[in-house]
Each structure stands twice: as C-alpha cells, then as structure tokens.
C-alpha positions in Angstrom: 69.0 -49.3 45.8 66.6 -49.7 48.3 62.8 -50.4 47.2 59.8 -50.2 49.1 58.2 -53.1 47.8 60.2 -55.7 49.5 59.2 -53.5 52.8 56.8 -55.1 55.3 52.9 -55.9 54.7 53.7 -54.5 50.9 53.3 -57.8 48.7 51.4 -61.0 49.1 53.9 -63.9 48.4 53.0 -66.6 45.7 51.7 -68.3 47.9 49.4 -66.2 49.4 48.4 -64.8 46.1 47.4 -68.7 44.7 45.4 -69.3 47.8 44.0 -65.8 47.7 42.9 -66.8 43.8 41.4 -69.7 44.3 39.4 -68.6 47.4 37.8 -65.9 44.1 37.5 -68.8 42.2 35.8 -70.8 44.6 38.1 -73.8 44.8 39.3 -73.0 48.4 37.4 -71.7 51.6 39.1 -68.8 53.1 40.0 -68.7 56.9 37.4 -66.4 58.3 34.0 -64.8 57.1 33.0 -61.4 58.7 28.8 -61.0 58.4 26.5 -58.6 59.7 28.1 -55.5 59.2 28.8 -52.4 57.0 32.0 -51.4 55.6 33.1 -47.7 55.2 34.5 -46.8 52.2 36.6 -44.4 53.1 37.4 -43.1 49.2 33.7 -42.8 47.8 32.6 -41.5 51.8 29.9 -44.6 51.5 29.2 -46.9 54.5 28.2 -50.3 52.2 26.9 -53.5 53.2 29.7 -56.5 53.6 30.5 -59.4 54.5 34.1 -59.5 54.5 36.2 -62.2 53.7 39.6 -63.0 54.9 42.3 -65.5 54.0 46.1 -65.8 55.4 45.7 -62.1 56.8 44.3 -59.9 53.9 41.0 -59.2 52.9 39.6 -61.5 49.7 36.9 -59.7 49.0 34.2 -57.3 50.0 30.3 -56.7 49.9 27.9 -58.9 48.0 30.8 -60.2 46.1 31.7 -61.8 49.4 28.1 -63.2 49.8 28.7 -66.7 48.3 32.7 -67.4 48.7 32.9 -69.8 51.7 35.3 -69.5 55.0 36.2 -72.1 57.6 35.2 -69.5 60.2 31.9 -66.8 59.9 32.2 -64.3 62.6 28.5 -62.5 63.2 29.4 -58.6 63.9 26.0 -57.8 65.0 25.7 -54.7 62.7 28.9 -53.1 63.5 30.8 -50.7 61.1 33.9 -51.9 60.0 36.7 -49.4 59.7 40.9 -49.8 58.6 42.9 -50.0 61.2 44.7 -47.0 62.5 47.8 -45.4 61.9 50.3 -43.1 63.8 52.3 -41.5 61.3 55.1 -40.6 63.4 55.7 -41.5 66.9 58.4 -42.3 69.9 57.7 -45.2 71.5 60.4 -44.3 74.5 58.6 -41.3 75.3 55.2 -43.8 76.1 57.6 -44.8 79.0 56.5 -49.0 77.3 58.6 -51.3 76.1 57.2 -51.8 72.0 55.4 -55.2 73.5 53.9 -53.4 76.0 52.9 -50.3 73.7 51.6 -53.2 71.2 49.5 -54.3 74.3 47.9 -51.2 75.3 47.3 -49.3 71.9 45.8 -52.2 69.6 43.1 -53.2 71.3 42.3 -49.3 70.7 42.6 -49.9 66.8 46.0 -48.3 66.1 46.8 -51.2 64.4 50.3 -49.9 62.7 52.8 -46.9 63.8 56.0 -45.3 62.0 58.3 -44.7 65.1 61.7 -42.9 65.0 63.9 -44.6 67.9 66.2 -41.7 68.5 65.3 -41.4 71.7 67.1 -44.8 72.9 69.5 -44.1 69.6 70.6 -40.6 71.2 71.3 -42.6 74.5 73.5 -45.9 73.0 73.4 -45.6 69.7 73.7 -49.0 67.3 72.2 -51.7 69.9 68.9 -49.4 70.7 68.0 -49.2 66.7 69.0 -52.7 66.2 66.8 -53.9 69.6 63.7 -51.5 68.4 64.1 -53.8 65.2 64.2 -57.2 66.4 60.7 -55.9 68.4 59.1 -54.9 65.2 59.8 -58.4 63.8 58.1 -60.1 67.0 54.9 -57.8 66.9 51.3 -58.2 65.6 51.2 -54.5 65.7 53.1 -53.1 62.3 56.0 -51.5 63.7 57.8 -49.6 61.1 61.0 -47.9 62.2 62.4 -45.1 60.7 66.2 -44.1 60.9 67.0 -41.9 63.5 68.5 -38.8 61.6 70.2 -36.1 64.0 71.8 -37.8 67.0 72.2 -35.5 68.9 69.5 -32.9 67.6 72.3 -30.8 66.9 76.0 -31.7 67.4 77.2 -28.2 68.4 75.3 -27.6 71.0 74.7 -31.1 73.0 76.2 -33.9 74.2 74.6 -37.7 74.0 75.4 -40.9 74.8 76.7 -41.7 71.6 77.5 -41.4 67.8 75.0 -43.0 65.1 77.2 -42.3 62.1 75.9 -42.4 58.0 77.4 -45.7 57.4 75.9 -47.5 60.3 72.6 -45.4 59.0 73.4 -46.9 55.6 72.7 -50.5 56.7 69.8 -50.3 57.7 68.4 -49.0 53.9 67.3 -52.6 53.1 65.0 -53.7 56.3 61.7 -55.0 55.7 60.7 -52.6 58.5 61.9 -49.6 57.9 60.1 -46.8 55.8 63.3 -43.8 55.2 64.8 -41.1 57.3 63.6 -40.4 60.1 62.8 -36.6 61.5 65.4 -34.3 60.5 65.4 -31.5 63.0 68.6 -30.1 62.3 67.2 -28.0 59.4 69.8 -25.1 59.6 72.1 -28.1 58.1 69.4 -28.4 55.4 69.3 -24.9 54.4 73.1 -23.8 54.6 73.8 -27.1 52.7 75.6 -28.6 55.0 77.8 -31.4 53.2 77.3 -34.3 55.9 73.4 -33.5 56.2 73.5 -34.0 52.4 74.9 -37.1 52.1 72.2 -38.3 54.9 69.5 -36.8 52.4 71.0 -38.5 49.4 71.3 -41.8 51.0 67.8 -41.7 51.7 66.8 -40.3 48.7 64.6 -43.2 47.5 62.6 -43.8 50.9 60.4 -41.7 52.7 62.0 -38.8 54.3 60.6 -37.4 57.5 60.8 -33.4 58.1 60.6 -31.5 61.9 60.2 -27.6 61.0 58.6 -25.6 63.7 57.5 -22.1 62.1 59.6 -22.1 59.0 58.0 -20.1 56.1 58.8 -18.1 53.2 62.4 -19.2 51.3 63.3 -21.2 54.7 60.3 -23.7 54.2 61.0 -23.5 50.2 64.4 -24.5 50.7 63.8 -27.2 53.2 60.6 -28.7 50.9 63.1 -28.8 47.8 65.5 -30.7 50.0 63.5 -33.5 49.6 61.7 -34.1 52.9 58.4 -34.8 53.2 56.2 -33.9 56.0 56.0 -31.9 59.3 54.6 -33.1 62.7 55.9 -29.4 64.6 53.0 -27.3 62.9 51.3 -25.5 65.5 48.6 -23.3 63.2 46.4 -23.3 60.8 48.2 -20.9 58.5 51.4 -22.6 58.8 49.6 -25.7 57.9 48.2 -24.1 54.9 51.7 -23.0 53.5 53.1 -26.5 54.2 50.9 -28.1 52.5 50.1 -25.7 49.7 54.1 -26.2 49.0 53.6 -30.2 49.1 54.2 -31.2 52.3 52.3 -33.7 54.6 51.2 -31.8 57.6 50.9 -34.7 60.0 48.5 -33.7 63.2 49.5 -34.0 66.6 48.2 -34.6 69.7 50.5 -35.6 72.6 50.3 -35.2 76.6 51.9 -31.7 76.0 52.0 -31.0 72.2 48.4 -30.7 71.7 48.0 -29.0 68.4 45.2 -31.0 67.0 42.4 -28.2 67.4 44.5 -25.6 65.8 45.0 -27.6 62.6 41.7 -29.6 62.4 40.4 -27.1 60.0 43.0 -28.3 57.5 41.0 -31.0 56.8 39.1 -30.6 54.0 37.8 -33.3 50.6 41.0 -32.1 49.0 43.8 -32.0 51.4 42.6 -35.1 53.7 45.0 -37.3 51.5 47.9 -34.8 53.1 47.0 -34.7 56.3 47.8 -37.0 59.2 47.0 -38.3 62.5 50.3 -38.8 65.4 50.9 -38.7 68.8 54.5 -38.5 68.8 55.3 -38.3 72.6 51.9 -40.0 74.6 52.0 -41.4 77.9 50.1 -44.6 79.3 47.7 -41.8 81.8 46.7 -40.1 78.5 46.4 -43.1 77.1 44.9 -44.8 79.7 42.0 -41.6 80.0 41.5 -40.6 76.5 42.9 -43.0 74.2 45.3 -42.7 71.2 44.7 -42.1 67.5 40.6 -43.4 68.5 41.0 -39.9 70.2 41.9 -37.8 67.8 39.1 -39.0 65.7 36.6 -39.1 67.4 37.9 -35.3 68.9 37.7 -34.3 64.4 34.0 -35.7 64.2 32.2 -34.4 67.4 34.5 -31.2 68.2 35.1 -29.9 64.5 32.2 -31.6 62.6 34.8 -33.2 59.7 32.9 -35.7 57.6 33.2 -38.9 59.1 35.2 -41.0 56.6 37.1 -37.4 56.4 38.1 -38.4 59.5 39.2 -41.9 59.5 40.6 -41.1 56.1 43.3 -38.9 57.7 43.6 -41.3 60.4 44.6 -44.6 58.3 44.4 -44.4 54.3 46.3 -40.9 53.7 49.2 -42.5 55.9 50.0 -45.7 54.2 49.3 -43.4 50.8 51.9 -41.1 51.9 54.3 -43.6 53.5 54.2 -45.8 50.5 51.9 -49.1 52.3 50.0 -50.1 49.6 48.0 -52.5 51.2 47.3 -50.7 54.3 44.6 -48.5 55.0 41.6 -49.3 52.8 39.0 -52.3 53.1 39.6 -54.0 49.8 41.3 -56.7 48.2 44.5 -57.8 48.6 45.0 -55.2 51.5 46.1 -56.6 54.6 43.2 -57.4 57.1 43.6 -54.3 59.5 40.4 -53.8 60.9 38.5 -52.1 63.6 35.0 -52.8 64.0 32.8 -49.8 65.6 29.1 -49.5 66.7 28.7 -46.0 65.5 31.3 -44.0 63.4 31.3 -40.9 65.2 31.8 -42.4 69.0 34.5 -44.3 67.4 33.3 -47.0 70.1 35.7 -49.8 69.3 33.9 -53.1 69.8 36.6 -55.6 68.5 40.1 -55.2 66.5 41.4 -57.0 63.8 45.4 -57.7 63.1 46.2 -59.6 60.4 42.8 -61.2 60.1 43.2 -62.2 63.8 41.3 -60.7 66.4 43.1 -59.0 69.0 41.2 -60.2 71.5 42.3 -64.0 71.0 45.9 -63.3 70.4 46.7 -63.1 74.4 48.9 -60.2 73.9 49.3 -59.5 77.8 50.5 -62.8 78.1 53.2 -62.6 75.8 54.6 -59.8 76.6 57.3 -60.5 79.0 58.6 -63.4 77.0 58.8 -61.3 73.6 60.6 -59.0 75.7 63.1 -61.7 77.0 63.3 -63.0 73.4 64.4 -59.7 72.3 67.4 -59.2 74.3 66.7 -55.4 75.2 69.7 -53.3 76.3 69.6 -53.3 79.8 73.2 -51.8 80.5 73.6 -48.9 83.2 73.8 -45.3 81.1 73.6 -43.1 84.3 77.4 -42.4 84.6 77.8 -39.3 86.3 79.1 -38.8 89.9 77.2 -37.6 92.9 75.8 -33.7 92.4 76.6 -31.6 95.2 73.9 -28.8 96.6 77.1 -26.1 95.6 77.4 -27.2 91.9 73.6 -26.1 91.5 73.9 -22.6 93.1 73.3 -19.4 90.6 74.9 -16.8 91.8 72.4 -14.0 91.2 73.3 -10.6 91.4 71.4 -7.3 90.3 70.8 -7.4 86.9 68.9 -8.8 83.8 68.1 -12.4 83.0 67.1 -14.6 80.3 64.6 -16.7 81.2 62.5 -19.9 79.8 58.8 -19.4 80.0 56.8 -22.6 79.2 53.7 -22.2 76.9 50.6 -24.6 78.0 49.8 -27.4 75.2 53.2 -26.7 73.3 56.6 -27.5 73.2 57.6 -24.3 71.9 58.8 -21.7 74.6 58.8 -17.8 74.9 61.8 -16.2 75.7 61.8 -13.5 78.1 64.2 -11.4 79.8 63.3 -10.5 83.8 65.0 -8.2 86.2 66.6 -9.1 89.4 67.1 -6.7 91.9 69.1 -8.6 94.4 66.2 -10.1 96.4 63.5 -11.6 94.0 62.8 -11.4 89.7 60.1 -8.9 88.4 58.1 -11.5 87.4 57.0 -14.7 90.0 57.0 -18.2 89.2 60.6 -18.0 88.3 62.5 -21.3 89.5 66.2 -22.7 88.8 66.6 -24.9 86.1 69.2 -27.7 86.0 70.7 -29.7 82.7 73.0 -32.4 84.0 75.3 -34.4 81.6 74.9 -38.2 82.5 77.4 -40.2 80.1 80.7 -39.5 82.4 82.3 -36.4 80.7 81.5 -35.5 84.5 80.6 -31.7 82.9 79.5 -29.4 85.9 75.7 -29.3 85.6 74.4 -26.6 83.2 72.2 -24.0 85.3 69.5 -21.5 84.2 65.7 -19.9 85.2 62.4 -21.1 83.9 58.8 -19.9 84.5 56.0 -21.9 84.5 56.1 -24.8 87.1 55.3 -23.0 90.3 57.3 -24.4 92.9 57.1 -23.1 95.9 59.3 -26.1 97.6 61.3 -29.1 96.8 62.0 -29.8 93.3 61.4 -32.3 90.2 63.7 -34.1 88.0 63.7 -36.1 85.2 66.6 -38.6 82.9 63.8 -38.1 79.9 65.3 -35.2 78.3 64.6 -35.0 74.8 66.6 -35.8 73.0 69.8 -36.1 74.5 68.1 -37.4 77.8 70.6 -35.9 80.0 68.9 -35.0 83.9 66.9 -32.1 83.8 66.1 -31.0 86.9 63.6 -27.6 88.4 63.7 -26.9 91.8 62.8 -23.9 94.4 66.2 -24.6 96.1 69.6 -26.0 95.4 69.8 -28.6 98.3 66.0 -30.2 96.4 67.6 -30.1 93.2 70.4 -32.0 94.7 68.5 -34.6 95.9 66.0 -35.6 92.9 69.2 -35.8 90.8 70.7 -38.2 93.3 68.0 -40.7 93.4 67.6 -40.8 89.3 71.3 -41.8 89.5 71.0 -44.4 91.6 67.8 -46.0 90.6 69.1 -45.7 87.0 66.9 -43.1 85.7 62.9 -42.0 85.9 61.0 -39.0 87.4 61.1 -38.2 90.8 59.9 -35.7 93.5 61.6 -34.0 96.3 59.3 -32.5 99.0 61.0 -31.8 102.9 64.4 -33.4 101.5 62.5 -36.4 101.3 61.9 -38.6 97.8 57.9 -39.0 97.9 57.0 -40.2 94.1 59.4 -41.7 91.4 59.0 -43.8 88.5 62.2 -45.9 87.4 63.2 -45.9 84.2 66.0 -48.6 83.9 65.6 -49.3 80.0 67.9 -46.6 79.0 67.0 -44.1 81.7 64.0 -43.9 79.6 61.9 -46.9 79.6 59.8 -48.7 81.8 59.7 -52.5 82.1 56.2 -52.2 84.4 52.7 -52.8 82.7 51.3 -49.4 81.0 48.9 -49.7 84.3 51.7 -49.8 86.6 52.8 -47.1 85.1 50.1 -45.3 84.8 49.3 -45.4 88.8 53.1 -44.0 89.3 52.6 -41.3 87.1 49.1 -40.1 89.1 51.5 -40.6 92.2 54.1 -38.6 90.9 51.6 -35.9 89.1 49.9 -35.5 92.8 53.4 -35.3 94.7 54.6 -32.4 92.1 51.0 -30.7 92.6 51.8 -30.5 96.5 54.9 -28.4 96.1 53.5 -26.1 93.6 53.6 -27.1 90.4 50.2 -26.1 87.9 51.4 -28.1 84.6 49.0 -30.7 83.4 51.8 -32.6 82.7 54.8 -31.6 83.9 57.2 -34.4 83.3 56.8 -34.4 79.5 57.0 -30.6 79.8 59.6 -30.7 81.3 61.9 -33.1 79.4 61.4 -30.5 76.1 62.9 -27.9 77.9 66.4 -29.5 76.8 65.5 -29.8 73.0 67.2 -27.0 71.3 65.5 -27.2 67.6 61.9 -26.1 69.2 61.7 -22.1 69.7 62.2 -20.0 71.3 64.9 -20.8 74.2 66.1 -24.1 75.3 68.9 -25.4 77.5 71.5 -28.4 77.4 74.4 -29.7 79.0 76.2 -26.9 77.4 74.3 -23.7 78.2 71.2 -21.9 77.3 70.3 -22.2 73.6 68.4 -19.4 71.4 66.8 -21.5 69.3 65.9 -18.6 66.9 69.7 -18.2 66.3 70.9 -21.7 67.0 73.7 -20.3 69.3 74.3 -20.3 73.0 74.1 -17.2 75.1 74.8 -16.3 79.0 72.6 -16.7 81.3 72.2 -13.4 82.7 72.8 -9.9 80.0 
C-alpha cells in the first residue's frame, strides 16, 4: 500500500539524521550559518530573531539556540526576514508554455520553491511517455516537483476525443513514486456522484494518497456526495459563499489566480485565524507575461496583505505551511528543525520583496539554473514526436450555414473560465446581439473528424482570425475567426509548425508562437516566450479582439466540465447537463 512517508523531502535518512545530531551536540559544524535576520513564525504569527543553521539541506536549528552551534559557511542577511518557501498547491506546468527546467528557472528565484502539478495536459495528448517524462524532470530539479496522477483523460470520455488512453493500471504504477502525492483533479464529477464503477475503482486505488477534487459550483447533496467520495480539495471556486460551504464540509478551498481564472479577490475573505490551515494559494494555468509582470505565488501574497489587509503570517501561512499540512509534507513549509531548508529571505513582509532564495540550503542564486537548463532537458529525453495529424482544413469545411432562426451561443465571462450560455436571434443578415464570431474545434490525432463548428461572443473580431493547439484539455485546434477563409489559414500554419498560437490578419500569418513539445510546449526561454506572446497579444488587438488574454481564454472554451456551454471535437456541450446539443434550436 502506498505510504507517504517514503515520498520526496518527507524523511531525513540515517545519515542525515546522525550528522544533523551531532551538529546539536556540537561535535560537527553544519554546512552554512544564516545571521542577521528574523524568522517568521508562521504558527505563533511572531517574527523572532535567528540565526539559522543548515546542514545537508534542512534546517538544524533556529533562534538563539542557533547562536553558538558552528557552520563551515555564515551567510550575513543584513536584517532580512526569513520566510518558507512557497508553494503552488495545484498547477499545469504545460499551460506555462515551459518546459519544468525552464518553469524551475523562472519561478524559484521568485520563492516558489515547491509545486503539486497534474500533467494531464501532455497526458491527454500521448498518454504514458508525457507522465513518465514529467517524472524523470521532477527527479532532475532543485525545485520540488511533485506530480500528481492525471485522473480523467479525456475530461470526459463521452463527449471528447484525445490523443490517447491513460488506463487504471498504468495509473496504478505510479502509486509508489517518491514524487507523486495521489490523484490528481477529478473533473468528471458526474462519475463521482452516479457512482460510476470505473471512477470508483480510480478513487479506491488512491484511497490512501491525496485526492485532488475540480467542482465548479456544486452545493447542497451534489458537493455532499462528492466530499464523502473522498476527495479533498477544490481549485474551481469562484465565490466567497461557495468557499464557505466547501470548507465548512471539509474541503481545502485552494485559491486561484491564473492569466484568466483570477478568482483570488473573491475568496480572499476566506482567510481567516481558523480556516488559514484550509486554504491555499495556486496558479494552475500562468503564463511567462503574467509571470514575467506580476509574479507567481509572491503575487498572490503580497495582493492578500496590501489589497485585503490579511495578517501577514496569515498570508504566507496559506501560501506554504497549510499546503504541505494538507498535502501530507511534513517537513515543508515551517522554519524549524528537521524541515527541509526552503527559504525565501524578504526585506519587508508585506512587499514580499524577495532579496535571495534558498533550495535545499543552497541559494538559488549560485546554483546556475539558466545554465543548466538545456542539458537537463537533453538528459531527460522529452517526447518530441509530431501529434498534429490531421489533414489540410479547407475554407468550406468551416462554413455555418446560417439561416433565420435561434442560436446557442458561448459568451466568455472576463477573469473566469466559466461561460454564460445564451441563445441569440438571426434574422438572415446579422445576430441580435454583436460581437458574435464563428468558433472552430478541430480534431488533431488523425480520426480526420470534420471540424466541429459553433458561435462565441466575446473576442471582437472584426477581421482575420486566431487559433490555438492549447485546448484544454484535449488540446485539439480551437480556432475563432470573423471569416471562414482566416479560420482556414491560422489552422494551417499550427499544422505545419506543429502546434502554438497564431494570428491571421489580410490572409497573412503576422504573430505565432510554436509549440512543438506536444503542440503545447515551448522549448524557447520564458523571455523568449514572453516577447512572442506581447507580439501575438498586439497582432490579435489589431483585428479586434478586447481579451486581456485571449489565448488562454480561448483554449477553455473546449473544456466541457466548466459551466455553462463548451465545445469539442464532437459538438457543443451543456455543461449544466453534460450532454451535447445542436447548434442552432
């Protein structure tokens, strides 16, 4: 049965523990000495004095305890404020666009020093070999990668196709890993509640790790059902009273704040001296720009201290300890002994102004991550084999043949993934309501399915079109455009570059952003990407489109467990009923 003490970072070995001893006893000088700054305690919601002293990676002791025991190294922190290092309690590391050695790169010198990422993004595309490379990564990084076991691929059999099937036995072997924590999000909760046999078994097989839950809106005997299951936590709550009844019937409500899904605001007021150990911090689906102007989990704290006035070590609390406590890590997120030496070191604890990170008792800055990256990558064998295998779209495939009547339509909500579903009129020249553009969901595997059309309002275009092989989670092309011959086009060139984002202004390709890990990935630095993205977000803004972020919008538009009305490969999809329904009434 598996056992989460034999997981990653959880026990010192003998070893470590005699060395660790003897440093207390004074017999041995410890590796490094950090002096000359104060440690927040984030359980009593103290800020004490240190030093703190490290040996082989976790911390020996600290405060005046620390004052006499000897190192080989003293480090002089010139009055900083040292913090535990950060941790995103549920994450996709695909949807950053990075490879995991480039997201390791970019996010820990920011203090998230440890993330639990579900791979079902590159799982939903190939299955087996994307799992298995995610955890050959996680052994190779200083960053704490801990993987969780992709649970519904595809998000729901029925009505999706993916690249391929990641059945309960190959689920099974991965039980044992050192780096992986349980289940990972089950978002097929209509299989929870109706009992479904096979989402049982998946349950049961998990039973003794850490189950991760995805339930947007459920409440009353739904949400009852679905807690008694045995899952765990949330990342899909949106508001403050559905926060409330998740947690108030034991759930975690983990936080998030993505490029789109921005819900941290809403749920902030959560946070109080008795749920803080319930509550956590994610991104789930952040892209280097974001990253690159506001920052990751740093953001989200520093966003709950000077926007919603929580109690600082309320704050960091949420944002490290109440993670490892509810994923198990018992020696991650606390300054104290025999914890692993996770540590960010800030000037002031409400500017969450990051002066130096520690991994491991290493400092980030020393460890030449960027250097390193493209050999760990080598060294890691990623999949590289082509996945865009569908034939050349014609403009006449994409044509909607509109005729007087009433439509369902897909109306994008700003800062959410959920959608509104709404029903305009067409009286044989233009819709009742403007902004209304075609919508495109084209199968990339090689069924060779014609591509899946419908309306969605929201983007604006006035011109061209936009597409996208990011399409959660199945990651078939989704593509929105003011005319078919656009449309045509942008799907065209993701084909043959392999997959990314693209424009189409003039019938002329004038931003992209290749994607050839997967159709998904990026092998370019997260600055590199970064600068493509502005191009691309600049290009989309000339033809029309408003969206802050329309890429990552877009790409949820295919995901058919997130209300209200979604759209795959086979159809549109009422979410609310979990069934597909015509396109026009």
């Amino acid at each position: 049965m598996p056992n989460l003490k034999h997981k990653h970072t959880q026990q010192l070995d003998r070893e470590q523990l005699l060395r660790l001893l003897a440093v207390l006893r004074k017999e041995k000088s410890a590796d490094l000495k950090l002096t000359n700054l104060s440690v927040l305690d984030l359980i009593n919601g103290d800020v004490t004095s240190g030093p703190i002293v490290i040996d082989q990676g976790y911390i020996v002791a600290v405060g005046p305890e620390a004052d006499t025991l000897q190192a080989k190294r003293t480090v002089d922190c010139n009055g900083q404020i040292a913090t535990p290092g950060f941790i995103d309690g549920h994450m996709h590391v695909e949807t950053s666009t990075m490879t995991p050695f480039e997201f390791e790169r970019t996010t820990l010198p920011l203090g998230t020093t440890s993330i639990v990422c579900d791979p079902h993004e590159l799982v939903n595309v190939m299955g087996k070999p994307g799992i298995e490379w995610f955890l050959r990564c996680s052994e190779m990084m200083r960053q704490n990668m801990f993987v969780q076991v992709s649970s519904c691929v595809p998000a729901v059999a029925e009505l999706d196709i993916n690249g391929s099937d990641f059945t309960l036995e190959e689920m099974k072997a991965y039980l044992e890993h050192p780096h992986v924590l349980g289940l990972a999000e089950v978002m097929d909760y209509p299989a929870v509640l109706n009992g479904n046999p096979d989402m049982l078994d998946k349950l049961a097989a998990f039973n003794p790790l850490n189950i991760d839950g995805h339930c947007p809106l459920l409440s009353g005997r739904e949400l009852s059902a679905y807690v008694a299951s045995g899952i765990q936590n949330c990342h899909e709550t949106t508001s403050y009273q559905e926060g409330k009844e998740k947690l108030a019937k034991g759930m975690a409500v983990i936080m998030r704040e993505g490029s789109v899904a921005k819900n941290l605001d809403a749920l902030a007021p959560l946070i109080t001296d008795y749920s803080s150990p319930q509550c956590l911090l994610c991104t789930d689906d952040r892209n280097p720009h974001e990253i690159a102007k506001e920052g990751h989990i740093n953001y989200m704290v520093k966003r709950l201290i000077q926007h919603h006035w929580i109690k600082p070590h309320l704050a960091y609390r949420v944002a490290s300890w109440s993670a490892a406590q509810h994923f198990g890590l018992r020696r991650l997120g606390l300054l104290a002994p025999g914890y692993k030496a996770d540590i960010n070191l800030v000037k002031t604890l409400r500017n969450v102004d990051i002066q130096r990170v520690v991994i491991g008792g290493q400092f980030v800055d020393e460890l030449n991550l960027a250097g390193s990256v493209a050999d760990k990558l080598r060294a890691s064998v990623p999949p590289l084999q082509p996945t865009m295998k569908h034939k050349t779209v014609t403009a006449d495939e994409l044509a909607i043949p509109l005729t007087t009547g009433d439509y369902h339509v897909i109306e994008i909500v700003k800062d959410e993934l959920l959608t509104n579903h709404l029903v305009c009129r067409f009286d044989g020249q233009q819709f009742d309501k403007q902004g209304v553009n075609r919508l495109a969901v084209v199968e990339r595997y090689g069924h060779q399915l014609p591509p899946a059309m419908g309306l969605v309002k929201g983007f604006e275009l006035n011109q061209g079109a936009i597409a996208t092989s990011v399409g959660h989670d199945s990651h078939n092309i989704v593509a929105i455009g003011a005319d078919k011959h656009s449309m045509a086009l942008a799907i065209n060139h993701l084909l043959t570059i392999g997959g990314g984002y693209c424009v189409v202004q003039n019938d002329n390709v004038t931003a992209d952003l290749k994607l050839p890990l997967g159709g998904i990935m990026s092998l370019d630095s997260s600055e590199a990407i970064t600068d493509q993205i502005i191009a691309l977000k600049q290009a989309a803004q000339t033809i029309g489109v408003e969206v802050a972020e329309p890429f990552v919008q877009m790409s949820f538009l295919a995901l058919p467990v997130i209300p209200s009305l979604k759209m795959t490969v086979k159809g549109l999809v009422d979410v609310e009923k979990f069934e597909l329904i015509d396109l026009q009434l």
